[in-house]
TORVO-830832 format. One line per 4 residues: number of its first residue (from 1); for each residue x, y, z of C-alpha. Coordinates in pm, 1 decimal, always signed. Layout:
% residues N
NUM> X:Y:Z | ...
***
This chain:
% residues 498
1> -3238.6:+4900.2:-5604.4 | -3023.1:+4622.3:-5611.8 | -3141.4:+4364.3:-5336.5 | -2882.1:+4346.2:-5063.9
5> -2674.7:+4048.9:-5072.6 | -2752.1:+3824.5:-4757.0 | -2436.8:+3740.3:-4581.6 | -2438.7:+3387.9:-4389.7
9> -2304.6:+3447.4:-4045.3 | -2080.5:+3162.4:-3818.2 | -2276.4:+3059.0:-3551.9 | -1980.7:+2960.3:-3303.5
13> -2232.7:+2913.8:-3004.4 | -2285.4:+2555.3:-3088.2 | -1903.5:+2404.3:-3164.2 | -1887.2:+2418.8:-2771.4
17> -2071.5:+2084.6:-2802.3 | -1916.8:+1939.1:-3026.2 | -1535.6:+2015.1:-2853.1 | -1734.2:+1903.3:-2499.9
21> -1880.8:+1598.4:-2732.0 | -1558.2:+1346.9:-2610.4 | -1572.1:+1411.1:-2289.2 | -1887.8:+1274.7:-2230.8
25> -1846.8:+1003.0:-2425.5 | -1544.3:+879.3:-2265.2 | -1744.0:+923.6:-1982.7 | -2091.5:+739.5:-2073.2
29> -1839.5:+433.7:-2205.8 | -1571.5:+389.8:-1924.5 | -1815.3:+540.5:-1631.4 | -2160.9:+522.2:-1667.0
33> -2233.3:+182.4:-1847.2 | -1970.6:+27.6:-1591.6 | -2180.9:+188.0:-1331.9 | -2501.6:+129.2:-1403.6
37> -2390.2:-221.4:-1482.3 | -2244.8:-268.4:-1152.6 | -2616.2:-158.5:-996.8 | -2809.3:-376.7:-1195.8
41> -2522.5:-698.8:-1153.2 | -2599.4:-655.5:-743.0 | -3013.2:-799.6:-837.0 | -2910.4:-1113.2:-1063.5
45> -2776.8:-1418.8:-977.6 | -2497.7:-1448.6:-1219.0 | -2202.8:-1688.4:-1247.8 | -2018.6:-1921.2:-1445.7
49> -2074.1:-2316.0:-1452.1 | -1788.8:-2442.2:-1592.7 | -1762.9:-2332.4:-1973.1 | -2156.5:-2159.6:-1907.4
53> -2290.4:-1887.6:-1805.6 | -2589.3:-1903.7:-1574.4 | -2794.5:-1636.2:-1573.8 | -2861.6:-1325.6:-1495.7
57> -3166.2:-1442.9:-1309.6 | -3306.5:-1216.9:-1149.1 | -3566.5:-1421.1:-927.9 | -3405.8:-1768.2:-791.4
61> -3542.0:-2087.4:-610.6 | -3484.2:-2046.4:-249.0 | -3424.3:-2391.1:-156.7 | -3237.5:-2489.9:-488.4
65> -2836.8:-2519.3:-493.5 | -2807.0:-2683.7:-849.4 | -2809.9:-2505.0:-1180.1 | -3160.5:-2375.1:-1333.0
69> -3275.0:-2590.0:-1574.8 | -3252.6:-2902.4:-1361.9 | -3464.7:-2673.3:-1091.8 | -3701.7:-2654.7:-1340.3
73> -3708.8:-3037.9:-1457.6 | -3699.5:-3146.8:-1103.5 | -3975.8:-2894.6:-974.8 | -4260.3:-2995.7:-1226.9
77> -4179.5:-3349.0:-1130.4 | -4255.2:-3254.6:-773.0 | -4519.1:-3057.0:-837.3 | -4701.2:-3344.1:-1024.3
81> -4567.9:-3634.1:-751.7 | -4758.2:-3384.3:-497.7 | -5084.1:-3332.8:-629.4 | -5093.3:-3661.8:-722.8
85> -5025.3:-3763.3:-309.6 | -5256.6:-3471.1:-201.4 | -5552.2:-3633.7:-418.8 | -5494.3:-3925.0:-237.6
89> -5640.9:-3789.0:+45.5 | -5920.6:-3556.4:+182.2 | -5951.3:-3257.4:+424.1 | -6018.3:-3433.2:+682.1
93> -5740.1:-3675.7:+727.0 | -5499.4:-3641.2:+969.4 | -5152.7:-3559.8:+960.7 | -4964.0:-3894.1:+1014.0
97> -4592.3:-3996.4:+1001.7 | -4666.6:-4237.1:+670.2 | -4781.1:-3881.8:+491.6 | -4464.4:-3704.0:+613.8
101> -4251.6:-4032.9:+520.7 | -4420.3:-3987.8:+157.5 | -4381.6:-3621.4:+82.3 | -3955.4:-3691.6:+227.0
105> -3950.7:-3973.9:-37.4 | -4100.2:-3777.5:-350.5 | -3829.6:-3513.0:-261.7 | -3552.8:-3720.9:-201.6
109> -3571.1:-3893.4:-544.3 | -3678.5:-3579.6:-725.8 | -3533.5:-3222.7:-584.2 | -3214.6:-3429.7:-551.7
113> -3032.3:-3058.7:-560.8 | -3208.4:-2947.4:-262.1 | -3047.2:-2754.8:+17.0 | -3210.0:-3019.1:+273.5
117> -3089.2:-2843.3:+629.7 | -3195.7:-2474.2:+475.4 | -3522.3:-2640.1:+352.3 | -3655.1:-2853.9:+647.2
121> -3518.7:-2552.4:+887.6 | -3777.9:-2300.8:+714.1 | -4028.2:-2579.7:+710.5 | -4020.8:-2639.7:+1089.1
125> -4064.9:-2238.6:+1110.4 | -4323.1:-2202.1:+895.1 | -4525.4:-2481.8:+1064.1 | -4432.3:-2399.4:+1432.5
129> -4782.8:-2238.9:+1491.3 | -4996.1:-2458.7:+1247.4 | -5260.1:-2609.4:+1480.2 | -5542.2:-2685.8:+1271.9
133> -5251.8:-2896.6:+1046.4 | -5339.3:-3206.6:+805.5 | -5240.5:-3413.8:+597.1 | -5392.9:-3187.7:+225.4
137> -5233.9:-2864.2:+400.1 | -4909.2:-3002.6:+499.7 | -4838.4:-3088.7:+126.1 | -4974.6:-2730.4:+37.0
141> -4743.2:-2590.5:+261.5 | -4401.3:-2822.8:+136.3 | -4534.7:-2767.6:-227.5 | -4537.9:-2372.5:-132.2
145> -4222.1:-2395.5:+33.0 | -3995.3:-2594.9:-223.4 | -4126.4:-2393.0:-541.8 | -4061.8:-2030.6:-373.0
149> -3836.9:-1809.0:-545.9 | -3659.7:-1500.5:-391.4 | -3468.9:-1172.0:-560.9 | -3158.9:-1205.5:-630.0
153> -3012.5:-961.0:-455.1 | -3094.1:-1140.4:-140.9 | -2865.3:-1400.0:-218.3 | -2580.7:-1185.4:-305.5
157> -2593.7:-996.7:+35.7 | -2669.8:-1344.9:+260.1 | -2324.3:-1444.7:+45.5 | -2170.5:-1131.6:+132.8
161> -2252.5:-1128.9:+546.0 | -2224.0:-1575.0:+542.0 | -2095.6:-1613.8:+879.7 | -1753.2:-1816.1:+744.5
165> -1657.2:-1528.2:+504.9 | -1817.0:-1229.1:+640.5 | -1740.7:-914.6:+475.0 | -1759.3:-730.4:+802.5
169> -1422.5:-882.2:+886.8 | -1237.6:-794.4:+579.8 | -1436.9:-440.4:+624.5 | -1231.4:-440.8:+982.8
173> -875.3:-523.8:+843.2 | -915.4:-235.6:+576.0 | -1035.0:-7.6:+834.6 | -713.7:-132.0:+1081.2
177> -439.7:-113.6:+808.9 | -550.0:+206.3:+677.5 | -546.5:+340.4:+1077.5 | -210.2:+184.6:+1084.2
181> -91.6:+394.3:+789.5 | -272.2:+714.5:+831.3 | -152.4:+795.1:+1165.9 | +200.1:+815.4:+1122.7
185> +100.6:+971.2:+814.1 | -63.7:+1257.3:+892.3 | +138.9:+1334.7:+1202.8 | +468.0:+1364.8:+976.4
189> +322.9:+1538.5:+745.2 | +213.5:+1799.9:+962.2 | +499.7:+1798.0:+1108.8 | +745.0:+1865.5:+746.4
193> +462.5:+2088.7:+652.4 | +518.1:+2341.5:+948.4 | +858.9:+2267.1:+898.5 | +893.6:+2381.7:+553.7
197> +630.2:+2645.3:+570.4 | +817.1:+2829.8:+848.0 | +1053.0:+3139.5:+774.1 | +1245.3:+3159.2:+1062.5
201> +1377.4:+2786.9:+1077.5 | +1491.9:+2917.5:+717.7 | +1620.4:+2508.8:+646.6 | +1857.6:+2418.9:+379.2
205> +1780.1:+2224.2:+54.1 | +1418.9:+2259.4:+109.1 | +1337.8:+2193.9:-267.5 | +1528.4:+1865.5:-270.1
209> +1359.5:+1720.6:+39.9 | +1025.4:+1835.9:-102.0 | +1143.3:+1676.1:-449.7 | +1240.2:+1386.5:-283.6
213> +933.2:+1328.3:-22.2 | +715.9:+1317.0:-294.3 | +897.7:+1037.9:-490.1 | +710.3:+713.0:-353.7
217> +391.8:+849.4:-485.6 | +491.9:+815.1:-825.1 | +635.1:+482.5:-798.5 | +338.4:+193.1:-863.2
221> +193.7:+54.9:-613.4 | +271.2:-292.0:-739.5 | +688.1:-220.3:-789.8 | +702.2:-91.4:-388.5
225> +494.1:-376.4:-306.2 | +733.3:-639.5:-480.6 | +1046.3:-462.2:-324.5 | +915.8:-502.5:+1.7
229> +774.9:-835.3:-10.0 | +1180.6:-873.2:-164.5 | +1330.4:-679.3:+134.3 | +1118.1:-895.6:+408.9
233> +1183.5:-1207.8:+258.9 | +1328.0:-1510.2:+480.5 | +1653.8:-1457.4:+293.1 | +1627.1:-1057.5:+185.4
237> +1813.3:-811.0:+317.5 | +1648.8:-722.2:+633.0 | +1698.6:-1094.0:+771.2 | +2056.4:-1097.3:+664.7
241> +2153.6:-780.0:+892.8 | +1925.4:-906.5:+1159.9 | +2135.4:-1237.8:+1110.6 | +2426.4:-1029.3:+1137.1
245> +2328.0:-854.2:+1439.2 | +2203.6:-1147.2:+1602.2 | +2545.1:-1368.0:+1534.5 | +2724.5:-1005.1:+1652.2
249> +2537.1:-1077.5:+1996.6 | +2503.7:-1403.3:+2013.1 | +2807.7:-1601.5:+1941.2 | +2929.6:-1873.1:+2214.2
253> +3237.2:-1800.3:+2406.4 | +3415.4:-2145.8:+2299.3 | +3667.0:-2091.6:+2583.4 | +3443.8:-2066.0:+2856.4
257> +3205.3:-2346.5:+2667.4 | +3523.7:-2620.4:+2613.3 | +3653.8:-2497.4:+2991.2 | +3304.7:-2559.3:+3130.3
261> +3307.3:-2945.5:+2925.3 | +3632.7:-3019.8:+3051.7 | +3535.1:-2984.3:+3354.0 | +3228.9:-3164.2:+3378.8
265> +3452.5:-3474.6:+3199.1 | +3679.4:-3455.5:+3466.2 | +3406.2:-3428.7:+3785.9 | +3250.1:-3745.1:+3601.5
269> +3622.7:-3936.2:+3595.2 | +3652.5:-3878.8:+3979.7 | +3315.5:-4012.0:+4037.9 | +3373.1:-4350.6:+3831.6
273> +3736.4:-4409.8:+3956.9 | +3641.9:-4750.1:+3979.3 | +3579.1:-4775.6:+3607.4 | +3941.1:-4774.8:+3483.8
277> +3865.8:-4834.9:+3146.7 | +3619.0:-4539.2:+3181.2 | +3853.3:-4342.8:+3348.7 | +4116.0:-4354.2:+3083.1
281> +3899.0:-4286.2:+2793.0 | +3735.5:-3958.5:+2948.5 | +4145.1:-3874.6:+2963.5 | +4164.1:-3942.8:+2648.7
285> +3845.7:-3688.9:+2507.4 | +3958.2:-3422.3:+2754.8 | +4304.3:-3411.6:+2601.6 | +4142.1:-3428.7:+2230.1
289> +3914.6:-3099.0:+2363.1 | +4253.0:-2899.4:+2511.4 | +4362.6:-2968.1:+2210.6 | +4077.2:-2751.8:+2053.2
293> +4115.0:-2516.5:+2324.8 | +4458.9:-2444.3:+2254.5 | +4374.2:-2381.1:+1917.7 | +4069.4:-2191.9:+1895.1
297> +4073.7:-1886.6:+1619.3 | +4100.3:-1508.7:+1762.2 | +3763.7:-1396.0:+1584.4 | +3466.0:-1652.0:+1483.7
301> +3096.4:-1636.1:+1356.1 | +2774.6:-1772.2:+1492.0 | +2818.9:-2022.2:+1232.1 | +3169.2:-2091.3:+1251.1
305> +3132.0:-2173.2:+1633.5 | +2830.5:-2408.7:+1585.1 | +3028.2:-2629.6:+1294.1 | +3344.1:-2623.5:+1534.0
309> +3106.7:-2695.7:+1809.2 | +2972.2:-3021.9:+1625.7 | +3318.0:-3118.1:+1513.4 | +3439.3:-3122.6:+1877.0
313> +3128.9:-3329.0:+1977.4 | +3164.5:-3550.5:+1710.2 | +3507.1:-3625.1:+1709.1 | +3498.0:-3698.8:+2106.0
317> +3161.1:-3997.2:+2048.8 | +3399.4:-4184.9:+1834.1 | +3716.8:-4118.3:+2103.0 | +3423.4:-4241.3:+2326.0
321> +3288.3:-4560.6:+2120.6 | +3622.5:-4652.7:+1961.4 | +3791.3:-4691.3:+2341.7 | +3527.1:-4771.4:+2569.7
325> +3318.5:-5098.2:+2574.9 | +3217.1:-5117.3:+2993.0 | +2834.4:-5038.2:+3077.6 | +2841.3:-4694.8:+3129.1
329> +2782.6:-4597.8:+2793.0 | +2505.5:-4322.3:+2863.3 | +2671.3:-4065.1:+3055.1 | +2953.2:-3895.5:+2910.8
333> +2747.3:-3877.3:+2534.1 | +2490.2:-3722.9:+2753.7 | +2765.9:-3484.2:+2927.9 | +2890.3:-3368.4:+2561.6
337> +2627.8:-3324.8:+2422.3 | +2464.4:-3072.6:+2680.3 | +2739.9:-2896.1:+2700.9 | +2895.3:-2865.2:+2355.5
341> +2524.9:-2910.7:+2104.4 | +2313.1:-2712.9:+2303.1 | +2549.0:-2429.7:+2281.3 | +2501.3:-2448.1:+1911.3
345> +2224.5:-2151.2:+1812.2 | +2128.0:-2080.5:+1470.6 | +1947.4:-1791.7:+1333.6 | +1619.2:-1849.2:+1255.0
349> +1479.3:-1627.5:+973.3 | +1173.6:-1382.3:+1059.1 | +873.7:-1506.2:+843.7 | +707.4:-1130.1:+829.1
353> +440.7:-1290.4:+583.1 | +310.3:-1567.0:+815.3 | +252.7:-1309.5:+1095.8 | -90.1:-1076.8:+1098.5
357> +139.1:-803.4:+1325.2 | +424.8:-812.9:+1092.3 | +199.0:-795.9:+792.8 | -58.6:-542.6:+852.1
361> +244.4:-338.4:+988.4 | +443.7:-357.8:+631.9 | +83.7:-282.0:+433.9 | +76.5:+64.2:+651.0
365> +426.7:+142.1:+640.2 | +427.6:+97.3:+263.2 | +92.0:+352.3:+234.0 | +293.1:+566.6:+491.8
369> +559.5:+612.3:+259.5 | +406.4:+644.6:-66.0 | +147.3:+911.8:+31.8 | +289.4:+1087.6:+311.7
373> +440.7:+1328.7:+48.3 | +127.8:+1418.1:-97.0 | -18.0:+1490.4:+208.7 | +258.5:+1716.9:+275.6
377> +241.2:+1934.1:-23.2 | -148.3:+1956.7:+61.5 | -99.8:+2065.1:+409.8 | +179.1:+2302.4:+294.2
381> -71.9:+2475.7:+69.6 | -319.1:+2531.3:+305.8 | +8.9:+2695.5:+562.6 | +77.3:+2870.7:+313.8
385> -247.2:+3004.7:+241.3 | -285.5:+3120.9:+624.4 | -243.9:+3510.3:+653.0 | +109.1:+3571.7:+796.4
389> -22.2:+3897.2:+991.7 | -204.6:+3589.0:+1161.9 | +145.0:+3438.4:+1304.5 | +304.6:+3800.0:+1368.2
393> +20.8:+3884.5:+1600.7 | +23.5:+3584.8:+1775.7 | +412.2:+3612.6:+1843.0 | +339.5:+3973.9:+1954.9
397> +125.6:+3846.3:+2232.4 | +365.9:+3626.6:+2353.2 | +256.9:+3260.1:+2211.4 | +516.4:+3020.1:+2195.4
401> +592.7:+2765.9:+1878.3 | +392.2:+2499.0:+2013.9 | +99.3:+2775.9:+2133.2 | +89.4:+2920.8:+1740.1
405> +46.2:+2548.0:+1607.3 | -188.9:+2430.2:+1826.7 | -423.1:+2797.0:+1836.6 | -380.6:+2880.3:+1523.2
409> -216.8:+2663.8:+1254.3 | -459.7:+2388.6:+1326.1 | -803.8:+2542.8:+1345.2 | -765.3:+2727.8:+1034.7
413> -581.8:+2429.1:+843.1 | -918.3:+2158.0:+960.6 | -1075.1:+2247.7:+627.5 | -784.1:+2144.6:+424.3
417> -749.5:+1867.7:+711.5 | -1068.4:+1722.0:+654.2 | -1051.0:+1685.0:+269.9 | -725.0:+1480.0:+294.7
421> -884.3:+1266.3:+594.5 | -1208.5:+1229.0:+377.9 | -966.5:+1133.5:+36.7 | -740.7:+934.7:+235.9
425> -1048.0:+740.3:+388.6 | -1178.0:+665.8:+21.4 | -821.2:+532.6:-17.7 | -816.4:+344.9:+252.3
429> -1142.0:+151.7:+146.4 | -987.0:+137.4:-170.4 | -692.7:-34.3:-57.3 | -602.1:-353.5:-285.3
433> -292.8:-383.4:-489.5 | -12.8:-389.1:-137.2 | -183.1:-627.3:+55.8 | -307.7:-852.1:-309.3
437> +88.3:-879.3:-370.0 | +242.4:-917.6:-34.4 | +0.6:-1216.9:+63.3 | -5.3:-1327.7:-319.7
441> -424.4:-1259.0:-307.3 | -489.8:-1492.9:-37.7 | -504.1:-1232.5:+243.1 | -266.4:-1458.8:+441.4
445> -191.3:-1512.4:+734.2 | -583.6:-1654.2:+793.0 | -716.2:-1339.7:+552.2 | -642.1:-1145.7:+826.9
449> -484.5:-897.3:+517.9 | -780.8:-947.8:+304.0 | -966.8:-609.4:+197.5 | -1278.2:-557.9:+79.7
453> -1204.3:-489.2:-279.2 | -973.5:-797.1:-278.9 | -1286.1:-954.4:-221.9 | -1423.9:-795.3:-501.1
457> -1147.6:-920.8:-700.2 | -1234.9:-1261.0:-596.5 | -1573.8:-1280.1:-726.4 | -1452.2:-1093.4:-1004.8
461> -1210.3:-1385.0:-1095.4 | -1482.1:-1639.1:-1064.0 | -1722.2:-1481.9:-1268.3 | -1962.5:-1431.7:-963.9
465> -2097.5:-1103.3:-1071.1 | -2415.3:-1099.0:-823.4 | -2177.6:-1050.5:-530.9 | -1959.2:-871.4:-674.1
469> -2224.0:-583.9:-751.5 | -2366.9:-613.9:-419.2 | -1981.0:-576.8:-290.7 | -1934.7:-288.3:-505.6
473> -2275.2:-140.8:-336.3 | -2169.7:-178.6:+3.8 | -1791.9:+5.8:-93.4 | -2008.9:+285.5:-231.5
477> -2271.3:+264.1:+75.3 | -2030.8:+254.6:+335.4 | -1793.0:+546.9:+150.1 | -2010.4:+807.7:+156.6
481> -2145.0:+724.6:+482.1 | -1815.4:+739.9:+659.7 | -1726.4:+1067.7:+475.8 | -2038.7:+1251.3:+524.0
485> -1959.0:+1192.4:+905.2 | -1613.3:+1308.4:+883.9 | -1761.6:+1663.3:+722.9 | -2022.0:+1699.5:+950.9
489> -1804.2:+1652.6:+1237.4 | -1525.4:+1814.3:+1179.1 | -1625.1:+2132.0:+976.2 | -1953.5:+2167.4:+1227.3
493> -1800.7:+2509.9:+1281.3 | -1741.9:+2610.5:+955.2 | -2106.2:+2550.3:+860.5 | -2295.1:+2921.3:+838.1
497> -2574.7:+2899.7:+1131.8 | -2906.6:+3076.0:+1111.3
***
C-alpha cells in the first residue's frame, strides 16, 4: 500500500499574535518607556548647565549648590584641610572659638559652593545635644556633615513643596478652576439631557441642537483659547460694546453742564464787582460758552462731549489770559475747570487678564463650553437606558416632573454620574493648554492661573527632569486618590454587601 500522503495543515491559532503584535508595540514605545522613564526621572537629579547635561545622579551632596565635579574637587580638598587640623590636636582638647574660627576658614576658601545658611542650620541641630563636645569630634562631625549625600528624589520633592513655589498652591487653582467649570457644567447638562430625553416635551430640531452642543468639543483647545483671549482683549469686542454701553449711559448732559458753568461765572462776577477788569472778562467767557450752548448738536458720544468739553475749557483760559492781567488769576481757571474737565469721563478698558476673578472665570467658562456637550450625550445615554415602565409608574402614582427627576432619574443615572465626575476630575488635573495661552505660560495674574501640569511644563522647558518626574508622580498619586474616593462614595450603594 501506497503510504498516505501527509497533508500540512494551517495553524491559524498563532497569526492572532502577530495581528495583536502592533499594538503592543505602539504601546511599549509611546507608553511604557515614557512611563517607566518618568518613574525612574523622579530619583535623579537631572538638569541642564548651560550647553551640559548634569547627571542623572542619583545620590547628591546635601549641602552642595554648584555642579558635581567641582563638589568633588572641592570636597577632597576639605577632607584633607580637616584631617590635617584634626591631627593637630588630641582628644582631650577642648572645643575653643580659634578651632571653630579654623574649620569656618578651611570651608570658606574651599567648599566655596556651599549652601552656608542650609549647612550651619543642620550643624547647630545636629550639635544641639552634644555635651561631651571637643575640639577632634567637632571636626568629625563638620567633616560628616559637609560630605553627606542624600537620594535624589528628596530634592525633587523639597523643590516641589519649597515654600515660594509650592505645588500645593497651583494644586488649589486647578482644583478651583475646574470647580468653576464643572458646576455649571454638569447642572446644564442634566438639565438638556432630561430635556431631550423626554417624550412628552416632544421639542423641535432636537438633532440640530444636539449637533450643535457638541461642536466646542471638537474645536482645539488652543483655537478657543486664542479667540477668547481675542474676544477679552482691552480693545476686542467685548470692551467695545461695554464701551458702547457705558458711553449709552454715561454721556454728560452739556446743557445742564454749560448752564451749571455759566452760572457759577456769573455768582463769581457779583462777588468781585470791584474787580472791573475781572468783571468784564468773566462777561466776556460767559458769552463765548452761550455761544456753545446755543449751538450744541441734537445727539453726541461720550467722546464727542469730552473733546467739546476740552474745547470749551480751552478756548475760555485764553479768553481768560488774553484779557485779564489783575491778581485774581486763580479762581475762575479753577471754576472751569471743575465744572467743564471733570465732567469729561472716558472709558477705561476691562483688563480681564490682570484680574485672578476675571481670569479663572474665562478658564471655566471656556471648559464649560467645550465639554458640556459631551457630558450631555453621556447623561442622555444613561436616560435613555432607564426603563420607561420606570417613569409610567411613577406618573401613575401621582409624582410630579420635579418628583420623577429627583426619585428616580437621579439615583439610577449616579453610576453614569460618577464616571463623568471621576473623567472630568482627571481632566480637571489635567488642565493645561486654556490657562498656558490665556496668561501666555506665566500663570498671571501672580500664578494665581498656574496648574500643576503647567508646572510640569516648566521644568520640562528647563530640562529639570528630577522635578518634573516627581511632578508627574504626585499628578498620578493624587489622581487616583481623588477618584477612588469619588467611587467609593458615591456608588457605596451599588457595591453588592455580604
Amino acid at each position: 500500500m501506497e503510504k498516505a500522503k501527509k497533508h500540512k495543515s494551517v495553524q491559524y491559532d498563532k497569526w492572532g499574535y502577530f495581528f495583536i503584535a502592533p499594538f503592543f508595540l505602539v504601546y511599549i514605545i509611546f507608553s511604557f518607556i515614557p512611563l517607566v522613564t518618568t518613574f525612574t526621572n523622579s530619583f535623579a537629579e537631572d538638569y541642564m548647565n548651560g550647553l551640559y547635561e548634569e547627571g542623572p545622579h542619583y545620590r547628591i551632596p546635601k549641602y552642595f549648590t554648584g555642579v558635581k565635579k567641582d563638589w568633588a574637587s572641592q570636597m577632597e580638598s576639605v577632607e584633607s584641610k580637616l584631617d590635617a587640623l584634626k591631627d593637630q590636636y588630641s582628644k582631650n582638647d577642648a572645643l575653643t572659638q580659634d578651632v571653630k574660627d579654623s574649620v569656618n576658614q578651611i570651608l570658606s576658601t574651599t567648599a566655596y559652593n556651599l549652601d552656608q545658611e542650609k549647612y550651619t542650620a543642620a550643624l547647630d541641630k545636629k550639635l544641639q545635644n552634644k555635651i561631651d563636645l571637643n575640639a577632634v569630634k567637632y571636626i568629625d562631625e563638620v567633616e560628616d556633615l559637609v560630605l553627606s549625600k542624600e537620594s535624589a528624589i528628596k530634592k525633587n520633592f523639597r523643590t516641589l513643596f519649597d515654600k515660594k513655589d509650592n505645588m500645593g498652591r497651583y494644586f488649589l487653582n486647578t482644583i478651583i478652576m475646574w470647580i468653576m467649570g464643572f458646576v455649571p457644567q454638569i447642572l446644564v447638562s442634566l438639565l438638556l439631557a432630561v430635556w431631550f430625553t423626554n417624550t412628552e416635551l416632544r421639542l423641535k430640531g432636537q438633532q440640530f441642537f444636539k449637533t450643535v452642543i457638541y461642536m466646542p468639543n471638537l474645536i482645539m483647545a488652543a483655537t478657543f483659547a486664542m479667540l477668547f483671549f481675542n474676544l477679552f482683549a482691552p480693545t476686542g469686542p467685548i470692551n467695545s460694546i461695554m464701551r458702547s454701553l457705558y458711553e449709552k449711559n454715561n454721556t454728560p448732559n452739556l446743557s445742564i453742564v454749560l448752564t451749571n458753568v455759566i452760572s457759577s461765572l456769573k455768582g463769581y462776577a457779583l462777588e468781585k464787582s470791584s474787580d472791573s477788569s475781572l468783571v468784564n472778562t468773566i462777561s466776556l467767557i460767559v458769552n463765548s460758552i452761550t455761544e456753545s450752548l446755543n449751538n450744541l448738536p441734537d445727539k453726541y458720544t461720550l467722546t464727542e462731549a469730552n473733546t467739546l468739553l476740552g474745547k470749551i475749557e480751552a478756548s475760555s483760559l485764553e479768553l481768560f489770559k488774553a484779557n485779564y492781567n489783575g491778581l485774581d488769576t486763580l479762581n475762575v481757571p479753577y471754576i472751569l475747570t471743575q465744572n467743564l474737565s471733570s465732567n469729561a469721563v472716558a472709558y477705561e478698558p476691562v483688563r480681564f487678564f490682570t484680574s485672578t476673578g476675571w481670569t479663572r472665570t474665562l478658564v471655566a467658562l471656556m471648559n464649560f463650553l467645550m465639554w458640556y456637550g459631551n457630558t450631555t450625550i453621556l447623561l442622555m445615554a444613561g436616560v435613555m437606558g432607564i426603563d420607561n415602565s420606570l417613569f409610567e409608574a411613577a406618573r401613575i402614582d401621582g409624582a410630579n416632573p420635579l418628583q420623577i427627576f429627583f426619585k428616580v432619574t437621579i439615583p439610577l443615572l449616579l453610576p453614569i454620574f460618577v464616571y463623568v465626575l471621576i473623567t472630568s476630575l482627571i481632566g480637571g488635573i489635567q488642565m493645561f493648554d486654556v490657562p498656558q495661552i490665556l496668561s501666555n505660560g506665566t500663570g498671571s495674574p501672580n500664578r494665581t492661573t498656574m496648574t500643576i501640569i503647567m508646572k510640569l511644563n516648566r521644568h520640562l522647558q528647563n530640562k529639570n527632569y528630577g522635578p518634573a518626574g516627581a511632578t508627574s508622580i504626585i499628578i498620578f498619586a493624587i489622581t487616583g486618590i481623588l477618584s477612588g474616593i469619588v467611587y467609593k462614595t458615591t456608588m457605596q450603594k451599588y457595591q453588592n454587601k455580604r
